[in-house]
DSSP file (Angstrom, degrees, kcal/mol; ACC not computed):
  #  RESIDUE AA STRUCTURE BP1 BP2  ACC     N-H-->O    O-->H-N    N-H-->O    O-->H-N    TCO  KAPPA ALPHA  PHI   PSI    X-CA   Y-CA   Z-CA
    1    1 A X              0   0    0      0, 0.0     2,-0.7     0, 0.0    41,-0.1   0.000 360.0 360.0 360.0 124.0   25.5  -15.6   18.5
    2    2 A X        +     0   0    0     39,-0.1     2,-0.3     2,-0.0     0, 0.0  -0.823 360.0 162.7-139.9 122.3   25.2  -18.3   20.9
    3    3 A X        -     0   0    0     -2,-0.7     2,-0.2     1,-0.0     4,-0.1  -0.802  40.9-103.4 -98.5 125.5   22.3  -18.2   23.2
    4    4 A X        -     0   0    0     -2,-0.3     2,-0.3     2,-0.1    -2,-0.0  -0.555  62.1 -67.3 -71.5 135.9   20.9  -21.0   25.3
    5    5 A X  S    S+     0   0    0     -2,-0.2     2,-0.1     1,-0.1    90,-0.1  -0.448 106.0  24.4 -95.7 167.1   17.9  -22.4   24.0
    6    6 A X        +     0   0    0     88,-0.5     2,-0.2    -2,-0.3    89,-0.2   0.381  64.1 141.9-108.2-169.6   15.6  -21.4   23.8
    7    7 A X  B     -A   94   0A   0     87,-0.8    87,-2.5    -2,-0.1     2,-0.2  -0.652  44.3-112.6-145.8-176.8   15.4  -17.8   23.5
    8    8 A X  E     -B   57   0B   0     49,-1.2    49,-5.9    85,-0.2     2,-0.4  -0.993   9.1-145.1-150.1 154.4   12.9  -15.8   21.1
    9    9 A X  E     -B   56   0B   0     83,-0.5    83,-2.5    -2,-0.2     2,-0.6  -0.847   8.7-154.4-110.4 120.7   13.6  -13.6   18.0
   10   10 A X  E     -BC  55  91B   0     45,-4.1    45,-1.9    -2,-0.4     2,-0.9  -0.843  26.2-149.2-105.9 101.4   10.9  -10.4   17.7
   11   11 A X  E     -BC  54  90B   0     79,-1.9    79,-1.0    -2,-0.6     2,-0.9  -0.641  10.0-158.3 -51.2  91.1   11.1   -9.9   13.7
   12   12 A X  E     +BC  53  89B   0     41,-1.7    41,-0.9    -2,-0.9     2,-0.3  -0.423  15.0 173.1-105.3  89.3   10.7   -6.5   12.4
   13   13 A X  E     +B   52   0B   0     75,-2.1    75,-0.5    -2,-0.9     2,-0.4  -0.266  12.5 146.3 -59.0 110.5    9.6   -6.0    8.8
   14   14 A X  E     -B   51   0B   0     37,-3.1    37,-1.4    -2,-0.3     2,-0.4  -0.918  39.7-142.0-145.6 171.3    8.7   -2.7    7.3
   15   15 A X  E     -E   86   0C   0     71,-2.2    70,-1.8    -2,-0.4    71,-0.8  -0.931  36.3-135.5-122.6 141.5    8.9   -0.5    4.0
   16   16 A X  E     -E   84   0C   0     -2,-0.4    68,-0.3    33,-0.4    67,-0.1  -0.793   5.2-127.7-107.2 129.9    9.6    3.3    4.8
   17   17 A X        -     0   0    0     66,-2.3    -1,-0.1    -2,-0.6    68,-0.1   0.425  39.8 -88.8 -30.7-153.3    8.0    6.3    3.4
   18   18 A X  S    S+     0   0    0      1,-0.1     2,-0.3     3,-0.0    -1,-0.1   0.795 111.7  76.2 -97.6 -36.3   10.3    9.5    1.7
   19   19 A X        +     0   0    0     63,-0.3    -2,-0.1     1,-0.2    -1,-0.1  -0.389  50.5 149.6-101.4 143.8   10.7   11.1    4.5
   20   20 A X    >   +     0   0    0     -2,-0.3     3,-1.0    -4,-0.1     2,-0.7   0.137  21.1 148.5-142.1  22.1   13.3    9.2    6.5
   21   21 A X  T 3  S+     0   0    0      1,-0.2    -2,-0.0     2,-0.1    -3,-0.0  -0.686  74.9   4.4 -69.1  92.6   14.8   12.2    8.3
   22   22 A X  T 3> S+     0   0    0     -2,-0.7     4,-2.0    61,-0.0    -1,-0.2   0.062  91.4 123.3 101.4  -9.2   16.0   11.1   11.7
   23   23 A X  H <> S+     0   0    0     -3,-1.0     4,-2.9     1,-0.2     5,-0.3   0.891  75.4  37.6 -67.5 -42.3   15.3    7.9   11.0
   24   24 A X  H >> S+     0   0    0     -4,-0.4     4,-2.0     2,-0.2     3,-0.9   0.960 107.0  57.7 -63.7 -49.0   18.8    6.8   11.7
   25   25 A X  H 3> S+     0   0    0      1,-0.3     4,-2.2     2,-0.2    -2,-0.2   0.822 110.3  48.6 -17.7 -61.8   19.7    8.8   14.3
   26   26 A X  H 3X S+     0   0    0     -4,-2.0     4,-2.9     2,-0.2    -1,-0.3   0.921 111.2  50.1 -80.8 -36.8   16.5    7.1   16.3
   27   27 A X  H XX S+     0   0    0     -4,-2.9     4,-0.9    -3,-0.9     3,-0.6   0.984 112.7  47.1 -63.5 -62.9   17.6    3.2   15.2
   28   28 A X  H 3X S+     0   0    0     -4,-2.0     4,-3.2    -5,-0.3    -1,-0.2   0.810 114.6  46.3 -36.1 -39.9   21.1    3.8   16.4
   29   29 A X  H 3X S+     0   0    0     -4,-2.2     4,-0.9    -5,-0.2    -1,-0.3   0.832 112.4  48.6 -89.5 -28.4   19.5    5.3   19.6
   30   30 A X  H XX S+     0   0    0     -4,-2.9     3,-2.7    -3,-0.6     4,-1.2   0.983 116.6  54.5 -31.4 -83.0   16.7    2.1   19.9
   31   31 A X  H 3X S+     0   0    0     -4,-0.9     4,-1.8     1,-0.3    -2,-0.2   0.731 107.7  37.7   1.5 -85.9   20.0    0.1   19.5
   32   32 A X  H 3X S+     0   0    0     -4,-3.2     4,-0.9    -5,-0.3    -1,-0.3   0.854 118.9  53.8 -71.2 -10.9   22.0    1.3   21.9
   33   33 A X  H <X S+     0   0    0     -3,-2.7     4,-0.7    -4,-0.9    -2,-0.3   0.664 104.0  49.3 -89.6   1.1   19.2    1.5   24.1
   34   34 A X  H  < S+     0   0    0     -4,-1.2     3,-0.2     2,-0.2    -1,-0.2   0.748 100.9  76.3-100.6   1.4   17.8   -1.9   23.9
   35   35 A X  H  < S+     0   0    0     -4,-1.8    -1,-0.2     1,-0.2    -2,-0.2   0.875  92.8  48.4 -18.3 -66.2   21.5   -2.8   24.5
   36   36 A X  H  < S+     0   0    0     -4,-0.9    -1,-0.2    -5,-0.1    -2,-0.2   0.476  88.3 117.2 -92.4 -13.6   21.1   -2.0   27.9
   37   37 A X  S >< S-     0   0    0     -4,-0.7     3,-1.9    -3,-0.2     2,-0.2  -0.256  72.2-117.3 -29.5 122.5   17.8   -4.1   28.4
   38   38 A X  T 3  S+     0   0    0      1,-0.2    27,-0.1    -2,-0.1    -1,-0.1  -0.438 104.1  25.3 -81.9 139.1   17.8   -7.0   30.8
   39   39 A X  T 3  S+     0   0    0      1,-0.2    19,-1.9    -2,-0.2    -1,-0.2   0.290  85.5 128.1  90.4 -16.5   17.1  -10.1   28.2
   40   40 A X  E <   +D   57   0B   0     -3,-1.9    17,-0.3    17,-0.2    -1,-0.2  -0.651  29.0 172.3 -77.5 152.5   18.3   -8.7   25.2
   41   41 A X  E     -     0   0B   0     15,-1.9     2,-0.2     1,-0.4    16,-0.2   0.206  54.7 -42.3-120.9  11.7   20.9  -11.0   23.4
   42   42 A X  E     -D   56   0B   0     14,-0.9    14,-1.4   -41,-0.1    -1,-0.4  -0.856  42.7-136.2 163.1-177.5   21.7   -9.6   20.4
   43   43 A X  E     -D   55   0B   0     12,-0.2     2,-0.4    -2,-0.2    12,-0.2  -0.962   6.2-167.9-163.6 138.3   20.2   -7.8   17.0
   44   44 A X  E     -D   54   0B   0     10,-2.5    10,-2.2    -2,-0.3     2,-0.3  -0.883  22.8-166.8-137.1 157.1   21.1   -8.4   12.9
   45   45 A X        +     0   0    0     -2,-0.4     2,-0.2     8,-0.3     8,-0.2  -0.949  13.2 179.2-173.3 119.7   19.6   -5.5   10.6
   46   46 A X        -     0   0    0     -2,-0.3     6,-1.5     2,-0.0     2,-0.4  -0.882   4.4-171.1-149.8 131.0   19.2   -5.3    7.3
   47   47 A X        +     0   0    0      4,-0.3     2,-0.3    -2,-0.2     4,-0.2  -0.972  29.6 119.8-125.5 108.4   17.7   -2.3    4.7
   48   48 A X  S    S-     0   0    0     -2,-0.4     3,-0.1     2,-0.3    -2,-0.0  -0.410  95.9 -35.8-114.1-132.7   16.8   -2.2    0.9
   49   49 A X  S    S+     0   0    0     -2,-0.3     2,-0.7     1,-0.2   -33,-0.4   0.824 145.2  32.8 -75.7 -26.3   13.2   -1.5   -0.4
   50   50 A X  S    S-     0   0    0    -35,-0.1    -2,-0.3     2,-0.0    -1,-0.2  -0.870  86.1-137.8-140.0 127.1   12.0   -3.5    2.7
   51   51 A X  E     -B   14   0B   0    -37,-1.4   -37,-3.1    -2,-0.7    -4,-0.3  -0.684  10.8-162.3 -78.7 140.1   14.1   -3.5    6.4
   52   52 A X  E     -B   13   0B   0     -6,-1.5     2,-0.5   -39,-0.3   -39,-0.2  -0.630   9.8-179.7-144.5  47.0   14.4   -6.6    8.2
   53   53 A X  E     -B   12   0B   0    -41,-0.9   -41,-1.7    -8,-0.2     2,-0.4  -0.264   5.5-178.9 -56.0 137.2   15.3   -6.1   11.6
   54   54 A X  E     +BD  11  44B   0    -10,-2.2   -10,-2.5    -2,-0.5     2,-0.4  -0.877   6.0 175.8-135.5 110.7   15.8   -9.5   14.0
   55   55 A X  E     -BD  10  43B   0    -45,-1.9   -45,-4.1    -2,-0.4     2,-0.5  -0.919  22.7-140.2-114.0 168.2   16.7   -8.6   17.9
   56   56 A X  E     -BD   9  42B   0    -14,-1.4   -15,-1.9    -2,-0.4   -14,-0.9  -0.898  20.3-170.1-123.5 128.4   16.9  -11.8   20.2
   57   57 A X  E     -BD   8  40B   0    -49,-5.9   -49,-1.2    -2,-0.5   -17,-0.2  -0.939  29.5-124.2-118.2 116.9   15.7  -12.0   23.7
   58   58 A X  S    S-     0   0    0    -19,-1.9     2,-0.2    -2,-0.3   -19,-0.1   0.690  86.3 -29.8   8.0 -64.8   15.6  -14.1   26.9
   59   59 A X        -     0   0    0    -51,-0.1     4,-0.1   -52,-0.1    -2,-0.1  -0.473  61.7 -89.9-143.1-159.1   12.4  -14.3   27.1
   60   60 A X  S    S+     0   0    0     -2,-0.2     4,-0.1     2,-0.1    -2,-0.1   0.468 115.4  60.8-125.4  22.5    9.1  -13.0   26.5
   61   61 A X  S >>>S+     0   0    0      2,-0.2     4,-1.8     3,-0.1     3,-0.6   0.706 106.3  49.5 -53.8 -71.1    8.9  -11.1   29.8
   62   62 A X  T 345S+     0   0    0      1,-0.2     4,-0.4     2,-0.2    -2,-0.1   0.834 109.0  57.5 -79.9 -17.5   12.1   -9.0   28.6
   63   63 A X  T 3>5S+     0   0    0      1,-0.2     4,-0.9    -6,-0.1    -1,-0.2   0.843 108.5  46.0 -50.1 -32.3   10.1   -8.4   25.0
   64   64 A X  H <>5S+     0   0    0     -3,-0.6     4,-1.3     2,-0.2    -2,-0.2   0.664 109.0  51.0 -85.6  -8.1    7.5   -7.0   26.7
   65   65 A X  H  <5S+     0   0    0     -4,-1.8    -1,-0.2     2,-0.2    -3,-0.1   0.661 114.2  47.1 -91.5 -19.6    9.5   -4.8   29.0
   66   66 A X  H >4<S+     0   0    0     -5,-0.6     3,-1.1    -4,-0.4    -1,-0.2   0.849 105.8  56.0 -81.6 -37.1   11.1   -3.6   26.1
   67   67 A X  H 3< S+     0   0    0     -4,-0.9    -2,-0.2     1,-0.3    -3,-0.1   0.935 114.0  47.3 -63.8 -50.1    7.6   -3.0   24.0
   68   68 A X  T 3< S+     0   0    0     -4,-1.3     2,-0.8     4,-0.1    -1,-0.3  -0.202  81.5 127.8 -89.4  18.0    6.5   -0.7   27.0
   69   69 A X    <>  -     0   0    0     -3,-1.1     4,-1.6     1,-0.2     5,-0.2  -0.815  64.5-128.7-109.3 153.4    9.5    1.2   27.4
   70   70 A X  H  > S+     0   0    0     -2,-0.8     4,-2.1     1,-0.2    -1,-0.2   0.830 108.6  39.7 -35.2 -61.8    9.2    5.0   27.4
   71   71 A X  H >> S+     0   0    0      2,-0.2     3,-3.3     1,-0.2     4,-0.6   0.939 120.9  48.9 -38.1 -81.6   11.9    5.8   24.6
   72   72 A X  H 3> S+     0   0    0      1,-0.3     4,-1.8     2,-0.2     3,-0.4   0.595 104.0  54.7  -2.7 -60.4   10.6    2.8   22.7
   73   73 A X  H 3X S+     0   0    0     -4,-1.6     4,-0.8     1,-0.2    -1,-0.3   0.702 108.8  49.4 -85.1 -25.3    7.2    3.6   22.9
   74   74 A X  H <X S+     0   0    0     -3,-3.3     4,-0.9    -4,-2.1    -1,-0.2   0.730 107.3  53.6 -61.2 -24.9    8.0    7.3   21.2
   75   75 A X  H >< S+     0   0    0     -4,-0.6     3,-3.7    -3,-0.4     2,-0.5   0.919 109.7  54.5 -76.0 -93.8   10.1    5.7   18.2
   76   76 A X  H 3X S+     0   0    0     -4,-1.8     4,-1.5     1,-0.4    -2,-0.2   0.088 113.2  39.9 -62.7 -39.1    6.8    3.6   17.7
   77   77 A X  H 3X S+     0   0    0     -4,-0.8     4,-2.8    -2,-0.5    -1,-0.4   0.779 115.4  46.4 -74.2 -59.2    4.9    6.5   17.5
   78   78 A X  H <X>S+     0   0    0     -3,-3.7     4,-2.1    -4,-0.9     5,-0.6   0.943 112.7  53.6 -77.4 -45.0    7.0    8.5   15.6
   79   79 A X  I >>>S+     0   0    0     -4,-0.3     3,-2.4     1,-0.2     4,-2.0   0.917 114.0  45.0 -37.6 -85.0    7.6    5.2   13.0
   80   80 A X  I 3<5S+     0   0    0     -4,-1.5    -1,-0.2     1,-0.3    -2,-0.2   0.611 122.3  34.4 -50.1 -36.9    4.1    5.0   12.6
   81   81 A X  I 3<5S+     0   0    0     -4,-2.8    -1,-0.3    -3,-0.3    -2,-0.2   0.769 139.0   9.3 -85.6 -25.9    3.5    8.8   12.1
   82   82 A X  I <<5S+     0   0    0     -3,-2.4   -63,-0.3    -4,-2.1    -3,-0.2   0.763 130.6  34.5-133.8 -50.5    6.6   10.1   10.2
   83   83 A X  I  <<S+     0   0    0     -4,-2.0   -66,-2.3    -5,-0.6     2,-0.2   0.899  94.2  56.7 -90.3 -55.7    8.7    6.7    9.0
   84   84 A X  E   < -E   16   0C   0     -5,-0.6   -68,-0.2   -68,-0.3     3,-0.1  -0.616  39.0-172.2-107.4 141.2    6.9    3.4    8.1
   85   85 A X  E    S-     0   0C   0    -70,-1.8     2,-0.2     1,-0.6    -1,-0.1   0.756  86.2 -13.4 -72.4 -39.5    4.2    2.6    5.4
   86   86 A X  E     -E   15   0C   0    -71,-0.8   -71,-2.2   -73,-0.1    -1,-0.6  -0.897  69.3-178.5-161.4 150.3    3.9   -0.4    6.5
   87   87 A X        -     0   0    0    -73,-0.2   -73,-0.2    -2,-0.2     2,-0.2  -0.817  12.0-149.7-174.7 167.5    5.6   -3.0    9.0
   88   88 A X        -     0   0    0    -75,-0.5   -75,-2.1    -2,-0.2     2,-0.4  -0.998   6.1-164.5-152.0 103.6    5.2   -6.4   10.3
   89   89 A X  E     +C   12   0B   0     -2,-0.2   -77,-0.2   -77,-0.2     2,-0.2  -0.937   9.1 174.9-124.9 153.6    6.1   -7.7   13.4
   90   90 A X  E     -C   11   0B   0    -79,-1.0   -79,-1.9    -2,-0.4     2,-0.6  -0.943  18.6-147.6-144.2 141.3    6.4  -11.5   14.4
   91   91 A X  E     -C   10   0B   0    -81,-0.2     2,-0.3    -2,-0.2   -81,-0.2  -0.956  24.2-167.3-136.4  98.6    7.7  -12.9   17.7
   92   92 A X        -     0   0    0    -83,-2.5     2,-0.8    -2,-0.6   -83,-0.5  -0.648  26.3-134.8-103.7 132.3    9.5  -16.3   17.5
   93   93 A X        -     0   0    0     -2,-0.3     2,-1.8   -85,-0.2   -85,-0.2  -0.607  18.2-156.8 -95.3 139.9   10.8  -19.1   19.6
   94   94 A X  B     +A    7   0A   0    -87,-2.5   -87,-0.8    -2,-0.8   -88,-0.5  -0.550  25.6 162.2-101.6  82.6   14.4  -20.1   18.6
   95   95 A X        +     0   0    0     -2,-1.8     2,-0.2     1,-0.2    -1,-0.2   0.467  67.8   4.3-102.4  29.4   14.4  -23.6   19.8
   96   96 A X        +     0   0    0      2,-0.0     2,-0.4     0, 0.0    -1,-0.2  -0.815  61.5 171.6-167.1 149.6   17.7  -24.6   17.4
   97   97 A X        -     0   0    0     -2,-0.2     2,-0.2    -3,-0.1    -3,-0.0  -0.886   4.5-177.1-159.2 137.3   20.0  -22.8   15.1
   98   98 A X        -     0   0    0     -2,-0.4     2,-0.3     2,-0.0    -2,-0.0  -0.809  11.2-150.1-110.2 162.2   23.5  -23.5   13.0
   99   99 A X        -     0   0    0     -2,-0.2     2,-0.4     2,-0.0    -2,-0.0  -0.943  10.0-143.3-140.1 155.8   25.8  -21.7   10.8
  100  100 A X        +     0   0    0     -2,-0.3     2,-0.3     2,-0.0    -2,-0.0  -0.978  21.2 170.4-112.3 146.8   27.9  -21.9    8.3
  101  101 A X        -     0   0    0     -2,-0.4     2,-0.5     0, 0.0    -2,-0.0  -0.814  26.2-133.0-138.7 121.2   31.3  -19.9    7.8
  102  102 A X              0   0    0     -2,-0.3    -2,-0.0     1,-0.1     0, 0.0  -0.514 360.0 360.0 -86.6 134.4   33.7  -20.2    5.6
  103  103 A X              0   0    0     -2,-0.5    -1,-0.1     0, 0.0     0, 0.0   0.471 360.0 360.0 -90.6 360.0   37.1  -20.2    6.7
């Protein structure tokens, strides 16, 4: 991913309950809807005993427009009530990054 910087990363940590029924269905559908967000630049996802989401934004104008949107604001709901034990979210400014890959 290469973004000008900087940009900011909204880190989302969480442990899930048992019941996890819909729970993909509704990330896939976050996903493709935060797609379509003006600011979003991208999203890396990762799940064992604790989930690690990381989506990248423009700004922090297009986080908050994203925090407040309708859909959004029902998965949050429904995480809190149905999904998540716990989660942790932290809102970062990315003012460098490198990679490695081997070729």
């Amino acid at each position: 991913m290469t973004n000008d910087k900087p940009y900011y990363a909204v880190i989302f940590t969480s442990t899930q309950t048992e019941n996890t029924e819909g729970y993909t269905e509704m990330a896939d559908e976050m996903e493709s809807l935060a797609k379509k967000q003006n600011g979003f630049l991208g999203i890396d996802s990762a799940r064992n005993e604790v989930g690690i989401t990381v989506s990248y934004w423009k700004d922090l104008e297009a986080i908050k427009n994203w925090k407040a949107n309708t859909a959004h604001l029902f998965a949050q709901q429904k995480g809190r009530n149905e999904w998540y034990n716990w989660y942790n979210v932290k809102i970062c400014k990315v003012e460098r990054e490198y990679e490695f890959l081997k070729s």
